[in-house]
C-alpha positions in Angstrom: -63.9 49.5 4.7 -62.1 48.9 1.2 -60.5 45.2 0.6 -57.3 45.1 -1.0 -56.6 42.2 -2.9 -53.8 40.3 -1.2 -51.2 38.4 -4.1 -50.7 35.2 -3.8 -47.4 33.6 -4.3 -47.6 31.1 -7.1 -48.4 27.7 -6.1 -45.9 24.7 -6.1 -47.6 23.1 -9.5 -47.5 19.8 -10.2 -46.3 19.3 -13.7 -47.1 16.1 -15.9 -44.3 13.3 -16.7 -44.3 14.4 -20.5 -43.6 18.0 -19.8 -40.7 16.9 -16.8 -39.0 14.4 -19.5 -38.6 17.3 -22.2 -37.5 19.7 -19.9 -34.8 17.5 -18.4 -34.4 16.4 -22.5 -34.6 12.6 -21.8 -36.7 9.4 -23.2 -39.5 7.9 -20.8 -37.1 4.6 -20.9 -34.2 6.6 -20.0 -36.5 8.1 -16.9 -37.9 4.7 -15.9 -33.9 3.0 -16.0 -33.1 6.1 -14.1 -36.1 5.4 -11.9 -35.6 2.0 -10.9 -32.1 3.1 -9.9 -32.8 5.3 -7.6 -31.7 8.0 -9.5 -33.9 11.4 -11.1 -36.9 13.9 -9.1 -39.5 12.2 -6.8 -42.9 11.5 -8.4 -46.5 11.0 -7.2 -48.4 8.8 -8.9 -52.3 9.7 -9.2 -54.8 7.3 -8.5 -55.3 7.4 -12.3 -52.0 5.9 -12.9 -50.2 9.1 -14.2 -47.1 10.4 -12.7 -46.6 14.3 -11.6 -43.5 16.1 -10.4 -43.4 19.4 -8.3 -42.2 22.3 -9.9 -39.7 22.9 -7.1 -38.7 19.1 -7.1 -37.5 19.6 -10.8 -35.7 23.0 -10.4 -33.7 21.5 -7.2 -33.2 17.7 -9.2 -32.2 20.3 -12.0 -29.9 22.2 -10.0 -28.1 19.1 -8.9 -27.2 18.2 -12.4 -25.5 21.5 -13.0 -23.2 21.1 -10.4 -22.3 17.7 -10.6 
């Protein structure tokens, strides 16, 4: 019996607070003052300390913007 590979969608990535902050084209204060207002995507912070952001949070946070 052959196995066919089966694709896999891509998986939701989690992306590092650098790469979020130059997507969005904003300064890490202007992402914490955003932060501590409630305002900008959800993060996760590792038990590192570091802060990641889903791919899919962004795009929808992202979205937002455009039709505001």
């Amino acid at each position: 019996m052959a196995r066919t590979a089966r694709r896999r969608e891509p998986a939701d990535e989690w992306l590092p607070l650098t790469d979020v902050l130059a997507e969005i084209g904003i300064t890490r204060a202007t992402y914490y003052r955003w932060r501590n207002r409630g305002y900008g995507p959800e993060v996760k912070r590792l038990p590192n300390g570091h802060l990641r952001v889903r791919r899919s949070v962004l795009d929808a946070f992202l979205n937002e913007l455009e039709t505001a």
